[in-house]
C-alpha positions as CSV (number, residue, x, y, z in Angstrom):
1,X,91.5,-98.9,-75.7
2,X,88.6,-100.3,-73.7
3,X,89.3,-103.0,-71.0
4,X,87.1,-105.3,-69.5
5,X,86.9,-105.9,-66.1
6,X,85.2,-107.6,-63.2
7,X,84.3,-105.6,-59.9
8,X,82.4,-108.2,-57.8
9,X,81.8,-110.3,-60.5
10,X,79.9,-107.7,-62.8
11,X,81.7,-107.6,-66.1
12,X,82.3,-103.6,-67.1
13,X,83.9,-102.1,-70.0
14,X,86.9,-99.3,-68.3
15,X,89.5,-97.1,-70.0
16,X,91.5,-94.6,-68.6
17,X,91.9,-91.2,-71.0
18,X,93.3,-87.7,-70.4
19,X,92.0,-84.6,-71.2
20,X,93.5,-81.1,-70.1
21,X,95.8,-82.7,-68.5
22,X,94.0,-84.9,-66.0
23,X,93.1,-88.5,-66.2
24,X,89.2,-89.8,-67.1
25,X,88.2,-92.6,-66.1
26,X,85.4,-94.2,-68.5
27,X,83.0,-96.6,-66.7
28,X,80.5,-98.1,-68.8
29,X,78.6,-94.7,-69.9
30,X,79.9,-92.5,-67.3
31,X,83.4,-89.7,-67.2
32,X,84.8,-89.5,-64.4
33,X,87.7,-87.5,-63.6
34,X,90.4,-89.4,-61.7
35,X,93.6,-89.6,-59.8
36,X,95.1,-92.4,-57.2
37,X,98.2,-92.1,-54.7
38,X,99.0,-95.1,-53.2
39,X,102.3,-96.0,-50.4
40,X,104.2,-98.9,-50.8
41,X,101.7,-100.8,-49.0
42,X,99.0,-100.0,-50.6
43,X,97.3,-97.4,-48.7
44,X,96.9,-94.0,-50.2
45,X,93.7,-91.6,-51.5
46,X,91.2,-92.0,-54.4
47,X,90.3,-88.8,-55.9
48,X,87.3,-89.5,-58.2
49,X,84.5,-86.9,-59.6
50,X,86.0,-84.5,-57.4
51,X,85.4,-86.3,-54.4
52,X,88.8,-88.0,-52.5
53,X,88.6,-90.9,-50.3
54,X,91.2,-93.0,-48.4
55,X,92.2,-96.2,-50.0
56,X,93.7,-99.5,-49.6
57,X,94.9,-102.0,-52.2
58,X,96.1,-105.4,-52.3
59,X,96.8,-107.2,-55.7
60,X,97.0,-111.0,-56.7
61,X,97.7,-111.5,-60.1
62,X,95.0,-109.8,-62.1
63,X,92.6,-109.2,-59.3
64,X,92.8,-106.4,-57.1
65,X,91.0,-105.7,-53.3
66,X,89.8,-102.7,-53.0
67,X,88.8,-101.2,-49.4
68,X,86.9,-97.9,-49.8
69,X,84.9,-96.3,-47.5
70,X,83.9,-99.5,-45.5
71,X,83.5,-102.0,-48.0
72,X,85.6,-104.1,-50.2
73,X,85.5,-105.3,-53.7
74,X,87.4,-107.3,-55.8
75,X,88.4,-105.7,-59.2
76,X,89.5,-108.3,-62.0
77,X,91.0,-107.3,-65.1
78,X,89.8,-109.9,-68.0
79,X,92.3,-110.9,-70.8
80,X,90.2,-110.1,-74.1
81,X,91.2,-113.9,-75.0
82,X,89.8,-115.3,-71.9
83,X,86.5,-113.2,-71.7
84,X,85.8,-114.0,-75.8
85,X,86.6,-118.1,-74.4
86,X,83.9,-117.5,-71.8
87,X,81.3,-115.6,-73.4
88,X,81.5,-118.6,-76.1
89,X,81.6,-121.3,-74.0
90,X,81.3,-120.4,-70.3
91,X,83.4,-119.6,-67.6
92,X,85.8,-122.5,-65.6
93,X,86.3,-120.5,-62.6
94,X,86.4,-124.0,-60.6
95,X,89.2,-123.2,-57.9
96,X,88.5,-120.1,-55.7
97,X,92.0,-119.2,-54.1
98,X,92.9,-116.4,-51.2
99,X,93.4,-113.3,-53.0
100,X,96.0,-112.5,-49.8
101,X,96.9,-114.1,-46.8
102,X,94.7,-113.9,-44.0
103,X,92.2,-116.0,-41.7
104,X,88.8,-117.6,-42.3
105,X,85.9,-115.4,-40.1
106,X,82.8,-117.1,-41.4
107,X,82.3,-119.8,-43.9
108,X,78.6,-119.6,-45.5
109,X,78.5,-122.6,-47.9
110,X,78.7,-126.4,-47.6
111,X,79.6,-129.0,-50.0
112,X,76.5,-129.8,-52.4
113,X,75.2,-126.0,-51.8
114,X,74.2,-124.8,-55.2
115,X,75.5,-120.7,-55.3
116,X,74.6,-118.1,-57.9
117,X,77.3,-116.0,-59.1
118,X,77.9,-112.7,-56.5
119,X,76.9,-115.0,-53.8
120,X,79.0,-114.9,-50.5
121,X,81.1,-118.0,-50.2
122,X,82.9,-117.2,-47.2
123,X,84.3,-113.9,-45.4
124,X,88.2,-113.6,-44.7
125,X,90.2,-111.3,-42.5
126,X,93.6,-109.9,-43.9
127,X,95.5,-107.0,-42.3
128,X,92.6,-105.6,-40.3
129,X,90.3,-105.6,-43.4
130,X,87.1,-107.7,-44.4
131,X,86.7,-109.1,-47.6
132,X,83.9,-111.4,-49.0
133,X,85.0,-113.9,-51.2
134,X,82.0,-114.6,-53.6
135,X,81.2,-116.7,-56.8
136,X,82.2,-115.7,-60.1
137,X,79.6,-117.8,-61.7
138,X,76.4,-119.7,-60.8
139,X,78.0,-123.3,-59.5
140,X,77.8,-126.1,-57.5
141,X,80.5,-126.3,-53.9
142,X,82.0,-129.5,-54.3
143,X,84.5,-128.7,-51.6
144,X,85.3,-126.2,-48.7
145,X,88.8,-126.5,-48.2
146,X,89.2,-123.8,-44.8
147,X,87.5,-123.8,-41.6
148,X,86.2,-120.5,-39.1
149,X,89.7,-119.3,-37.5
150,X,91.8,-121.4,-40.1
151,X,95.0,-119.3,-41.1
152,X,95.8,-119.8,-44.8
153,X,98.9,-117.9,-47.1
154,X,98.1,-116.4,-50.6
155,X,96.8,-118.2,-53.2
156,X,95.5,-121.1,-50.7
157,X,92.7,-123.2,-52.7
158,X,89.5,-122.1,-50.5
159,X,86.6,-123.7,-51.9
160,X,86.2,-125.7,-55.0
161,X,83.2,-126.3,-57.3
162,X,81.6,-128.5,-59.9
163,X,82.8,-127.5,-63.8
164,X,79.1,-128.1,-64.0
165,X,76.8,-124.5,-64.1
166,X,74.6,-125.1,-61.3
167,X,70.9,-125.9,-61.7
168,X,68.8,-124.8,-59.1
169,X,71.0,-122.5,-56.7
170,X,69.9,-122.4,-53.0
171,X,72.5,-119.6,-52.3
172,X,71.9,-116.5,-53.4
173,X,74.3,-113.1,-53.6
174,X,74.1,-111.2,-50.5
């Protein structure tokens, strides 16, 4: 069965499959042999293509943080319900909360700023890791709710935007 998901805000269609008795991963048009060990706190190896890298993970809900080889992205698995709603009438991604707790490093938007989707909102710290907390659509920042060095638990509402798409965006992905 094909998924959908979202890594960095890029829709992709992922399934998992086994053949000869290892896992494939299937990423849009490319097979790619596969196999994950994770610890009880998330950090563990990736083996992918043949290739294995250290890995963590932290999970909120249906999105994932992935730290791999110096950089982080944000995996989100998409209901088939809720990606057929938005593909029909747009997404209402208007709350962006902390994927984990952690502290504010750099804030990069203002209230009014019009941001395309992939654009970096802000940039959080969480247990020793980076992670860029970007739009999932093209909107307009009605609201930045956390300030450089503000503390915040899981789930904290971090910046809010217009249910309006944005017109003009002055922000772009970085």
């Amino acid at each position: 069965m094909r998924h959908a998901f979202e890594i960095d805000a890029t829709p992709h269609e992922v399934w998992l499959g086994r053949e000869s008795g290892e896992y494939i991963l299937h990423l849009d048009n490319e097979r790619l042999p596969v196999s994950l060990n994770l610890d009880d706190q998330g950090h563990g190896s990736l083996r992918i293509d043949g290739e294995t890298v250290p890995i963590t993970l932290a999970r909120r809900g249906d999105d994932c943080f992935i730290h791999l080889d110096g950089s982080t992205w944000q995996l989100r698995y998409r209901d088939p319900l809720e990606r057929a709603s938005a593909l029909a009438h747009g997404s209402h991604d208007d709350d962006i909360r902390a994927p984990m707790p952690g502290t504010t490093i750099s804030v990069r938007v203002a209230p009014g700023d019009a941001v395309l989707k992939g654009a970096t909102l802000l940039v959080m710290e969480s247990m020793k890791l980076e992670t860029a907390i970007i739009a999932p659509r093209d909107a307009v920042v009605v609201s930045v709710r956390v300030a450089v060095g503000q503390a915040f638990e899981r789930d904290a509402l971090l910046v809010e935007f217009d249910e309006r798409p944005a017109a003009q965006p002055t922000a772009t992905p970085t």
